[in-house]
C-alpha positions in Angstrom: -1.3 -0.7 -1.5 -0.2 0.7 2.2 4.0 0.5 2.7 4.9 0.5 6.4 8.9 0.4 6.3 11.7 1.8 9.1 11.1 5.4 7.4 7.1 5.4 7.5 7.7 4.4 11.5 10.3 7.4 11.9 7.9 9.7 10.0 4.8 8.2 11.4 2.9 7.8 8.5 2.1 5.5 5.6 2.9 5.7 1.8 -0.5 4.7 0.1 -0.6 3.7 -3.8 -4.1 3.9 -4.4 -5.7 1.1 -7.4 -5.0 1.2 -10.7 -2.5 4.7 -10.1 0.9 5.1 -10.5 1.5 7.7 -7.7 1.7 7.2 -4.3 1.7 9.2 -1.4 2.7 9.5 2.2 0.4 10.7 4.4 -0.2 10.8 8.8 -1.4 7.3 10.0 -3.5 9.5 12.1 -4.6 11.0 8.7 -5.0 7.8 6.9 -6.9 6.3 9.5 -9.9 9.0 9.7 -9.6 9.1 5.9 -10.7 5.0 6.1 -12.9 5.8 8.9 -14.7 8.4 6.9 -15.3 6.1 3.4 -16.7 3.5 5.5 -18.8 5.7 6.6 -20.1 6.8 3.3 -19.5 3.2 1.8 -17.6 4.5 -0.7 -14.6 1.8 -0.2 
């Protein structure tokens, strides 16, 4: 699950909640995005 709300904008980042977990976390959108980038990649999303 990716939350964009007012705070993620201020921050610049994203809060991501990854399947089946409990935790999420807030990382960089610039951060997010070459983490998305990369799994692609390998195909391992």
């Amino acid at each position: 699950m990716l939350v964009l709300g007012d705070q993620e904008v201020k921050e610049d980042a994203v809060n991501v909640r990854k399947y089946g977990e409990q935790e999420s976390e807030s990382i960089s959108f610039i951060g997010f995005q070459n983490t998305i980038v990369q799994q692609i990649k390998e195909r391992s999303i």
